[in-house]
mmCIF file as gemmi writes it, N, C-alpha and C atoms, coordinates in Angstrom:
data_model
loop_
_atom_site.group_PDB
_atom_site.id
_atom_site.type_symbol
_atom_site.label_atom_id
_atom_site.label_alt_id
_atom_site.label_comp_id
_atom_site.label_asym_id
_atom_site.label_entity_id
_atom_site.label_seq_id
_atom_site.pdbx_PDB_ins_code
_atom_site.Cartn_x
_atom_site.Cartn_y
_atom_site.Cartn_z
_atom_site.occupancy
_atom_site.B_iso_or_equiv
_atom_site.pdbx_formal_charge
_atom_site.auth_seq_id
_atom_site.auth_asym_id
_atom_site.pdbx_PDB_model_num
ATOM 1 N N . UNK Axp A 1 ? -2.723 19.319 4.89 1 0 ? 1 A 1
ATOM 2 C CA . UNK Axp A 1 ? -2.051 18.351 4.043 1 0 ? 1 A 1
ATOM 3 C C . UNK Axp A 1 ? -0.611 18.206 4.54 1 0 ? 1 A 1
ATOM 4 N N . UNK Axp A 2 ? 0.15 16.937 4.837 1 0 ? 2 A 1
ATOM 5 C CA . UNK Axp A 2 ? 1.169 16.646 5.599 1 0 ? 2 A 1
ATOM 6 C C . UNK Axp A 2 ? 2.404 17.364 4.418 1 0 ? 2 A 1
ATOM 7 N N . UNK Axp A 3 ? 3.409 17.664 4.944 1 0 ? 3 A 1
ATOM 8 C CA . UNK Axp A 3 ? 4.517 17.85 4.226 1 0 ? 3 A 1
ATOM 9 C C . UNK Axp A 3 ? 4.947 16.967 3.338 1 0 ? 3 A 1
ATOM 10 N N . UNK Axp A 4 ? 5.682 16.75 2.324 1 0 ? 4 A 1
ATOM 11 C CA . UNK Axp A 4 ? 6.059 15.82 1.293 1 0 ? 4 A 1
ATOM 12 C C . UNK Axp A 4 ? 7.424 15.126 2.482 1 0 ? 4 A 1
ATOM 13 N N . UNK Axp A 5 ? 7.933 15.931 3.199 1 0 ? 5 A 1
ATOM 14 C CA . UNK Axp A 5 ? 8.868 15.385 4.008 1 0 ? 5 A 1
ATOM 15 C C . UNK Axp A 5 ? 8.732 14.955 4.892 1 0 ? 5 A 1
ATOM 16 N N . UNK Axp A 6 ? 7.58 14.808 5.455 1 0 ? 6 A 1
ATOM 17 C CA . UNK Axp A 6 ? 6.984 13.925 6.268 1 0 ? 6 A 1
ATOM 18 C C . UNK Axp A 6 ? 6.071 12.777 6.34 1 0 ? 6 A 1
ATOM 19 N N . UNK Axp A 7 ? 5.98 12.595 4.745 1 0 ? 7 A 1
ATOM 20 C CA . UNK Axp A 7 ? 5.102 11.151 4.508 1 0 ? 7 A 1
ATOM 21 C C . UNK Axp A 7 ? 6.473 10.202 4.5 1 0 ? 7 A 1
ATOM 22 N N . UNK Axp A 8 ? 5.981 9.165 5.401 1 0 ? 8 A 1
ATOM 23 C CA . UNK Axp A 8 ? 7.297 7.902 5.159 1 0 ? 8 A 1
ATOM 24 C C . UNK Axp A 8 ? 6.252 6.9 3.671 1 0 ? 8 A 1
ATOM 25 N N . UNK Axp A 9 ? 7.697 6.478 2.949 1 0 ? 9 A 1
ATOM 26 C CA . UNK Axp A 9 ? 6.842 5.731 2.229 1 0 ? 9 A 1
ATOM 27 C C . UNK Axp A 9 ? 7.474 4.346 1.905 1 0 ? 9 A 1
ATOM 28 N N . UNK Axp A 10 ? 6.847 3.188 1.683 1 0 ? 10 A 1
ATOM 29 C CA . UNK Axp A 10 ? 7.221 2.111 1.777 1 0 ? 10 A 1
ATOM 30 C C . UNK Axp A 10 ? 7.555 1.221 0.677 1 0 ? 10 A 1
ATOM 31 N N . UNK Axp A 11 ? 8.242 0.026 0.052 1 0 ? 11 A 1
ATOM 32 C CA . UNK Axp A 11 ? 8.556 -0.05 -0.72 1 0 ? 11 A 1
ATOM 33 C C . UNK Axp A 11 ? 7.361 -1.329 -0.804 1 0 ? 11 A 1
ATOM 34 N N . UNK Axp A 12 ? 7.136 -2.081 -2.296 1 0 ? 12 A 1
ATOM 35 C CA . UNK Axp A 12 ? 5.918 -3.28 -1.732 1 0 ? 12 A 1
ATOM 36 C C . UNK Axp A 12 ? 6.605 -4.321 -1.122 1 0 ? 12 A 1
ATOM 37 N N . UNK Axp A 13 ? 7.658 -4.69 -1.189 1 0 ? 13 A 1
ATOM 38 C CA . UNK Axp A 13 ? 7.937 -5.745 -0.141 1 0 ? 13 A 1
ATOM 39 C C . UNK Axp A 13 ? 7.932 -5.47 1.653 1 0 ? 13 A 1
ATOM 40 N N . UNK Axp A 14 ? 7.466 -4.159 1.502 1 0 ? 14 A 1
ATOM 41 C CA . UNK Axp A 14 ? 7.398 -3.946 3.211 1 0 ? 14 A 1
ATOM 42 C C . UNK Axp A 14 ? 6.086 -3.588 3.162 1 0 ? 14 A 1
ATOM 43 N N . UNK Axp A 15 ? 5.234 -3.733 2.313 1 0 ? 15 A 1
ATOM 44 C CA . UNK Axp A 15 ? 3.757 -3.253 2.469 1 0 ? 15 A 1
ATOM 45 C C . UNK Axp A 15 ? 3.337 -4.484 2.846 1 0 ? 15 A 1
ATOM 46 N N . UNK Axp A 16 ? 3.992 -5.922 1.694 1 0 ? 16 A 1
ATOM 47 C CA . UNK Axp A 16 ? 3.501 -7.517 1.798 1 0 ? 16 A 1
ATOM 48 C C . UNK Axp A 16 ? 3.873 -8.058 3 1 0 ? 16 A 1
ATOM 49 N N . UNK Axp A 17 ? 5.296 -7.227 3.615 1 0 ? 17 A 1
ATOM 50 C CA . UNK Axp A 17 ? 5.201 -7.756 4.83 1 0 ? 17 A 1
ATOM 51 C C . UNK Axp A 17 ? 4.201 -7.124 6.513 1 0 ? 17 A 1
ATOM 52 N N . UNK Axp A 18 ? 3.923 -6.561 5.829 1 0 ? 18 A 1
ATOM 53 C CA . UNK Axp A 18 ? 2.848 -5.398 7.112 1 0 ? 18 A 1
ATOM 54 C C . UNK Axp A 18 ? 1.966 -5.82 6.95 1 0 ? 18 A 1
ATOM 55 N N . UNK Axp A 19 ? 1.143 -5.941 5.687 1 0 ? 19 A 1
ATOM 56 C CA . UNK Axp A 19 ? 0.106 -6.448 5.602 1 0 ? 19 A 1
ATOM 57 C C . UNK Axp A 19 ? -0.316 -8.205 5.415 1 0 ? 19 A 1
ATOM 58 N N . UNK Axp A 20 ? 0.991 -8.643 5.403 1 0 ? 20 A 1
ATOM 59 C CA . UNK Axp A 20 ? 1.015 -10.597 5.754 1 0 ? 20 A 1
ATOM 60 C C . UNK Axp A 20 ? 0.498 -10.798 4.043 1 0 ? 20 A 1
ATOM 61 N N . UNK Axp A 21 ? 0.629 -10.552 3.213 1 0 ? 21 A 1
ATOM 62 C CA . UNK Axp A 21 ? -0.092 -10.836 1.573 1 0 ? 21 A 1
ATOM 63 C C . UNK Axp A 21 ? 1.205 -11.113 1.166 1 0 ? 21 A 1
ATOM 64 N N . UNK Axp A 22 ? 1.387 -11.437 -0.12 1 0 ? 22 A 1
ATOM 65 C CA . UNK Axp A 22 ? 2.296 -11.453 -1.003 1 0 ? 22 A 1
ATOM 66 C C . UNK Axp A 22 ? 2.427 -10.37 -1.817 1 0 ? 22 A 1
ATOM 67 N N . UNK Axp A 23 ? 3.907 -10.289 -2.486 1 0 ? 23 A 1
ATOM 68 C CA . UNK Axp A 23 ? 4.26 -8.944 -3.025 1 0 ? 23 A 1
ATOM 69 C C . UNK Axp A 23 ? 2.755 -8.464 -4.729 1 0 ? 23 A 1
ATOM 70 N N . UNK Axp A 24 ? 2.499 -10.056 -5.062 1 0 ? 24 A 1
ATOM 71 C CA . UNK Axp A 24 ? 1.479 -9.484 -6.073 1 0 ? 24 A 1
ATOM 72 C C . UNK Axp A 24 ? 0.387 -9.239 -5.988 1 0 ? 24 A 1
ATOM 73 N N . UNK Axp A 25 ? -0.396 -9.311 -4.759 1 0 ? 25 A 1
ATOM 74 C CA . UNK Axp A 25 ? -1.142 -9.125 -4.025 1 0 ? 25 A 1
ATOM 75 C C . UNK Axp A 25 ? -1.169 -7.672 -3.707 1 0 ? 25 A 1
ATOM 76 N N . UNK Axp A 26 ? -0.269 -6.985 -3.384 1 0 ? 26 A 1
ATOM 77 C CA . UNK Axp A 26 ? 0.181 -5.6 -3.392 1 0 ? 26 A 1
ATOM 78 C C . UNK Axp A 26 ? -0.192 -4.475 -4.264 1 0 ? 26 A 1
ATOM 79 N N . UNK Axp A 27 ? 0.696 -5.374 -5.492 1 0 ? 27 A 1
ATOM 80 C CA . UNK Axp A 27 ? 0.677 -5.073 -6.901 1 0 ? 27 A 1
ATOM 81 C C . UNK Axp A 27 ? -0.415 -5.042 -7.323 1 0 ? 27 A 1
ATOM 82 N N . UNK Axp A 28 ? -1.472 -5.796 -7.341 1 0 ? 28 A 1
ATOM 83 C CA . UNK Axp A 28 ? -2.987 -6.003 -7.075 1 0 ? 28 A 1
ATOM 84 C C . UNK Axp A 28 ? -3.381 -5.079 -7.027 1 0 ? 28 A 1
ATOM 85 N N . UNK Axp A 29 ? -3.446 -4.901 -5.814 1 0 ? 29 A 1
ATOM 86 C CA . UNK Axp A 29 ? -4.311 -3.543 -4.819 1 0 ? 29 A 1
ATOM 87 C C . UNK Axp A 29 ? -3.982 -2.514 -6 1 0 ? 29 A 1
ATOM 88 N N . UNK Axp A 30 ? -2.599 -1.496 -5.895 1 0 ? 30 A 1
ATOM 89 C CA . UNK Axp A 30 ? -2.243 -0.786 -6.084 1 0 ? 30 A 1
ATOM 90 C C . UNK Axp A 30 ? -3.057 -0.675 -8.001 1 0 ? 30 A 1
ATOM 91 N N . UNK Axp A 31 ? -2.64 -1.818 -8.794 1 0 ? 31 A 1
ATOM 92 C CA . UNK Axp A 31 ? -2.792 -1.712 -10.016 1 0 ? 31 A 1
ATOM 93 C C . UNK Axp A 31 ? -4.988 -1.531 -10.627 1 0 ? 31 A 1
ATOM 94 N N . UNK Axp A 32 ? -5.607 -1.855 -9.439 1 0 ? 32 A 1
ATOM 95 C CA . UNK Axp A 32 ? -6.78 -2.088 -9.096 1 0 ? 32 A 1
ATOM 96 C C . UNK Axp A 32 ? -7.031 -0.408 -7.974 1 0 ? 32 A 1
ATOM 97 N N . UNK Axp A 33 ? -6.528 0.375 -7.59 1 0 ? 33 A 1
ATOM 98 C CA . UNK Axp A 33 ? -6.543 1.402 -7.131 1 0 ? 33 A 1
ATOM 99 C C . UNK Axp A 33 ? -7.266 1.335 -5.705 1 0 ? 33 A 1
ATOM 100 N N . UNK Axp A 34 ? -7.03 0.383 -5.077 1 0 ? 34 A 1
ATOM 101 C CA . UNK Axp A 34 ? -7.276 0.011 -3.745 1 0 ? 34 A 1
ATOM 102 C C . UNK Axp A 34 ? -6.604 0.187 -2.808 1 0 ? 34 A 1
ATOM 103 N N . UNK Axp A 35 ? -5.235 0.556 -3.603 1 0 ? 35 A 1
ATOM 104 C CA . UNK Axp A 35 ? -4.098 0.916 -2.463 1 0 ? 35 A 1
ATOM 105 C C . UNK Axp A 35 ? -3.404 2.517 -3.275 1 0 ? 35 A 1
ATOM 106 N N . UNK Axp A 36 ? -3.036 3.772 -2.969 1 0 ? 36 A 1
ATOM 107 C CA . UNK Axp A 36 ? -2.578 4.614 -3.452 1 0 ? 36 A 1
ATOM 108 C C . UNK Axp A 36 ? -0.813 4.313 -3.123 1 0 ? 36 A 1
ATOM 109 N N . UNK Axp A 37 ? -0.243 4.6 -4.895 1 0 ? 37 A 1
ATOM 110 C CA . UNK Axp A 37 ? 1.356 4.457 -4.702 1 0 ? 37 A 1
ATOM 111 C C . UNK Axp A 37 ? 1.659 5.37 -5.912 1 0 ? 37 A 1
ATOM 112 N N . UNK Axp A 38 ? 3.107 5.72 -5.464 1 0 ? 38 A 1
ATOM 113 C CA . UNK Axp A 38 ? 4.174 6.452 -6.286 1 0 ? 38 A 1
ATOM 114 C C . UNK Axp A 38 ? 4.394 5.823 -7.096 1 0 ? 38 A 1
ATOM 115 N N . UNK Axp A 39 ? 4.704 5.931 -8.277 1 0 ? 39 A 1
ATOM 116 C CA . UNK Axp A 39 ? 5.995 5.174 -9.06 1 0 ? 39 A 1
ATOM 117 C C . UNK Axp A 39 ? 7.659 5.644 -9.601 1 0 ? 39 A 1
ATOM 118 N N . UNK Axp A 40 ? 8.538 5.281 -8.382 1 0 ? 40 A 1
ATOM 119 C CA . UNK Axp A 40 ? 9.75 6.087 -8.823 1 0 ? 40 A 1
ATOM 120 C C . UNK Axp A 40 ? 10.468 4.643 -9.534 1 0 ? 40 A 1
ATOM 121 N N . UNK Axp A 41 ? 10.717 5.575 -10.98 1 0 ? 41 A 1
ATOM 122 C CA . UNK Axp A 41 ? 11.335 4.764 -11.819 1 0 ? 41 A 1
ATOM 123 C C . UNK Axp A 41 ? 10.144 3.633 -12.149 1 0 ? 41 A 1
ATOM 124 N N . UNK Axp A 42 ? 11.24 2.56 -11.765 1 0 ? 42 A 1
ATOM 125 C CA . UNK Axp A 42 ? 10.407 0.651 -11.836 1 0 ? 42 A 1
ATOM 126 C C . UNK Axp A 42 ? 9.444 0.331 -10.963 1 0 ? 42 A 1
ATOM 127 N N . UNK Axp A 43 ? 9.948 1.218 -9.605 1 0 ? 43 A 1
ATOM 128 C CA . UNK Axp A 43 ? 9.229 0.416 -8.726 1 0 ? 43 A 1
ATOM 129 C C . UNK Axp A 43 ? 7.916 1.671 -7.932 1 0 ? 43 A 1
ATOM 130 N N . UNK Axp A 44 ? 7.082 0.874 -7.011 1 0 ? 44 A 1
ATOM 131 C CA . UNK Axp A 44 ? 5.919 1.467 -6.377 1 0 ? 44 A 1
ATOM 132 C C . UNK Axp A 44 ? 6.556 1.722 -5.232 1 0 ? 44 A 1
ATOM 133 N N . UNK Axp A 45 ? 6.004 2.829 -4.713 1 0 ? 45 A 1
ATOM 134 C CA . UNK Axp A 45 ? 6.361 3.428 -3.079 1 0 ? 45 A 1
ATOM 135 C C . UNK Axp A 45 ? 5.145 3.745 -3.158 1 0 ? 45 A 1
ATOM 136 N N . UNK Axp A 46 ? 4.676 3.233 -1.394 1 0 ? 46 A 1
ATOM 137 C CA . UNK Axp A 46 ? 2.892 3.039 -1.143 1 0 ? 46 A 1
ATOM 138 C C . UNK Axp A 46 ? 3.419 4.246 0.199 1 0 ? 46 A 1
ATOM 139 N N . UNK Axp A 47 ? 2.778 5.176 0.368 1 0 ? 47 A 1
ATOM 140 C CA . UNK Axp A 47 ? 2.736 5.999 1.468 1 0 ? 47 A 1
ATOM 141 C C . UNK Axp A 47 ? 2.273 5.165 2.79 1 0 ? 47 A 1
ATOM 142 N N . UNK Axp A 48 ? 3.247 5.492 4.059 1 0 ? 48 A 1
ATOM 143 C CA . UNK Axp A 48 ? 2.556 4.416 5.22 1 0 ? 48 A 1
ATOM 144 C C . UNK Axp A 48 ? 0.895 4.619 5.663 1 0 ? 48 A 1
ATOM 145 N N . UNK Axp A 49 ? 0.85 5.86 5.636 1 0 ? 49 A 1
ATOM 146 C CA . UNK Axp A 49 ? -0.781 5.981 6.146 1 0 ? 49 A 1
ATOM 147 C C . UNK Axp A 49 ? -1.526 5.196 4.926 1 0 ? 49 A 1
ATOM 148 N N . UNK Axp A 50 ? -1.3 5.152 4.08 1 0 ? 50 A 1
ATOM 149 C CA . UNK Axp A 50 ? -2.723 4.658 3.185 1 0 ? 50 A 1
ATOM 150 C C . UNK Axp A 50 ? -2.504 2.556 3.494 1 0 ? 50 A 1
ATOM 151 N N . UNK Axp A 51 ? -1.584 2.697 3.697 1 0 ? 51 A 1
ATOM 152 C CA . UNK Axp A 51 ? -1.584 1.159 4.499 1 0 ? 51 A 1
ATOM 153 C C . UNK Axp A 51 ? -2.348 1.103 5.867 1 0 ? 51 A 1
ATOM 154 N N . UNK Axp A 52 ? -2.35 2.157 6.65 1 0 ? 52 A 1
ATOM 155 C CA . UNK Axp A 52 ? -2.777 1.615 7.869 1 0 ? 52 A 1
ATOM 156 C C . UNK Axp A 52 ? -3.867 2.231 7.653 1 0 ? 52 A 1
ATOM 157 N N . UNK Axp A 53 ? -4.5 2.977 6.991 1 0 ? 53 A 1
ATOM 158 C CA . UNK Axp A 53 ? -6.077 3.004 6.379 1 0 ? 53 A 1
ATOM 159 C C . UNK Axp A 53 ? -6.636 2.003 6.27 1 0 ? 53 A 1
ATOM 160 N N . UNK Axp A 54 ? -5.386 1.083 5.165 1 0 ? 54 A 1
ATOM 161 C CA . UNK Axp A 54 ? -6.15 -0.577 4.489 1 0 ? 54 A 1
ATOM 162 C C . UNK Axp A 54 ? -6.192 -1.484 5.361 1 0 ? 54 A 1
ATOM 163 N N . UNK Axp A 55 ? -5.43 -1.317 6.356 1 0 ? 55 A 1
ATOM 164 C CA . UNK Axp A 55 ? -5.188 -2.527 7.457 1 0 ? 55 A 1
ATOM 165 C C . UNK Axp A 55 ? -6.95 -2.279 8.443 1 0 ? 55 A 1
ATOM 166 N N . UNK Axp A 56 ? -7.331 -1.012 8.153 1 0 ? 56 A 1
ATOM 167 C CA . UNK Axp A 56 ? -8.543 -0.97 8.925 1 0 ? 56 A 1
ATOM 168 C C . UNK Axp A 56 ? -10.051 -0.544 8.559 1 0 ? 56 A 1
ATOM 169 N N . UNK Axp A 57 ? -9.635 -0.799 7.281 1 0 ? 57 A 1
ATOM 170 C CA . UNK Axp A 57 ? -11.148 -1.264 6.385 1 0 ? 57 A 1
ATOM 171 C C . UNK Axp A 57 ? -11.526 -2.691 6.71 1 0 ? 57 A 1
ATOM 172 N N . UNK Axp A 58 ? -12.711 -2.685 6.969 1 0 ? 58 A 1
ATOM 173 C CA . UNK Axp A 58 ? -13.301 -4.246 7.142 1 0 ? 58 A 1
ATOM 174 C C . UNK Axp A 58 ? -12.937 -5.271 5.863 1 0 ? 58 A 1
ATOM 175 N N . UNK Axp A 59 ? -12.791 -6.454 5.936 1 0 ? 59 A 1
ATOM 176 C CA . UNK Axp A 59 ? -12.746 -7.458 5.421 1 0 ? 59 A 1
ATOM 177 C C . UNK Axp A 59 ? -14.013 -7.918 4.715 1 0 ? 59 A 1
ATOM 178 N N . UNK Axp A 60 ? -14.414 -7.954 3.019 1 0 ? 60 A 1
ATOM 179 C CA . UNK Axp A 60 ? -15.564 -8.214 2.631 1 0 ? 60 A 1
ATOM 180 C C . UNK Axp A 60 ? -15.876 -9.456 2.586 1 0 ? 60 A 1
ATOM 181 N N . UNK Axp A 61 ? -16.845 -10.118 3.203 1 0 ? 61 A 1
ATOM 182 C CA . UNK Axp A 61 ? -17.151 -11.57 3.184 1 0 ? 61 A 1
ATOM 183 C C . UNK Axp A 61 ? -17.144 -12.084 1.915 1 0 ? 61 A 1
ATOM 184 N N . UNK Axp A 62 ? -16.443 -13.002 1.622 1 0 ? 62 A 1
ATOM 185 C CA . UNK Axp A 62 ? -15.97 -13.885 0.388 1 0 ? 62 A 1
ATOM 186 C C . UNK Axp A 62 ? -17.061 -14.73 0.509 1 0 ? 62 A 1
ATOM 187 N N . UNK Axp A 63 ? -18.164 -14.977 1.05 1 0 ? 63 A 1
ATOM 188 C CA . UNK Axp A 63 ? -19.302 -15.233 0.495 1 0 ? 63 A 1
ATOM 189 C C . UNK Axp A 63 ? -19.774 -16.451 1.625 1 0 ? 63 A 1
């Protein structure tokens, strides 16, 4: 298990921009448990690895 001082973690406007979505889109994920995040204070901090996990899960055909 990585050190607590060695997870970088991201804020959602740098998750929406990594992942090309919009910030509620993010919010989405995260509030839907598709994406794992912190909550300090107000806001979400998404750990970088669980983004580049999501960036490489397949895409489910929208039909």
């Amino acid at each position: 298990m990585p050190d607590v001082q060695d997870v970088r973690f991201l804020t959602v406007a740098e998750v929406a921009e990594l992942m090309r979505v919009s910030k509620m889109t993010v919010y989405r994920m995260v509030h839907a448990g598709e994406l794992p995040a912190i909550r300090f204070g107000r806001s979400y901090r998404v750990p970088e690895s669980a983004v580049a996990d999501a960036l490489q899960r397949p895409i489910a055909d929208a039909g």
